[in-house]
N, C-alpha and C positions, 0 to 999 in steps of 0.2 A: 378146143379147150375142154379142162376133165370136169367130172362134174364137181367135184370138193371145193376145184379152182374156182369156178364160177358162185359155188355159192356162198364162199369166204369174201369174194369182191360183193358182193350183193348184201351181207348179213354185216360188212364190214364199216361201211357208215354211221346203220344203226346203232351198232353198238358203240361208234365215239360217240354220237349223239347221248346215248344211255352214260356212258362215261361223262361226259361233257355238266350233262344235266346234274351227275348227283355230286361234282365238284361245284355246282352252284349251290345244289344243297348243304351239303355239309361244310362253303363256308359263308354261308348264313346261318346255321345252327352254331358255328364257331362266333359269328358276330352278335348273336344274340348270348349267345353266354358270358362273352368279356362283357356284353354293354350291363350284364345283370351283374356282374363283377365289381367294373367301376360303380355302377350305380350305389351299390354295400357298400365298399372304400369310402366312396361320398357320407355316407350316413355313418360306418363309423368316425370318420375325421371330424364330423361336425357335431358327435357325441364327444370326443376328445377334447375338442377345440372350448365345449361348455363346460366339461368338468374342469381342463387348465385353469377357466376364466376364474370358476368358482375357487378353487383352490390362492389362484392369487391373489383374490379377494380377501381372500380368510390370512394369507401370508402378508398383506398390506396393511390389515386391521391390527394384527400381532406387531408388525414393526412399528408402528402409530401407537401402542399401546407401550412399547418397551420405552419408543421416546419419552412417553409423556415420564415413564418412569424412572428415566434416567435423568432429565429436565427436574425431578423432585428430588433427588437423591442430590443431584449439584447445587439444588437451591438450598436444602438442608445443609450439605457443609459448607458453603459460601455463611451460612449464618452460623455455625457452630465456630468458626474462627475468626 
């Protein structure tokens, strides 16, 4: 056997090993970046989710107010005729 032969079977483990290891690494550097991903998404949606709230608040108060004023307008000409 030549000598290159021999030290490519010999160096040749190792290095899947070294391979092996840094596709563990980078995907757990991949898993920790989606989880810091979702995690944002989370906290924007549940920043969204309270301004909707509020907003529909404010658009509930508005249509509750138009009633009341539409409810006066028909009670003024119910009396005007």
């Amino acid at each position: 056997m030549s000598a290159p032969i021999y030290l490519f079977s010999i160096c040749l483990p190792f290095v899947t090993l070294l391979i092996i290891f840094g596709m563990k690494y980078y995907a757990a550097a991949q898993t920790a970046k989606a989880n810091e991903a979702y995690r944002l998404l989370a906290a924007q949606s549940a920043a969204q989710q309270a301004e909707t709230l509020s907003t529909l608040t404010a658009l509930r108060a508005s249509a509750s107010e138009t009633a009341a004023r539409l409810a006066a307008v028909e009670k003024l000409l119910k009396q005007v005729e």
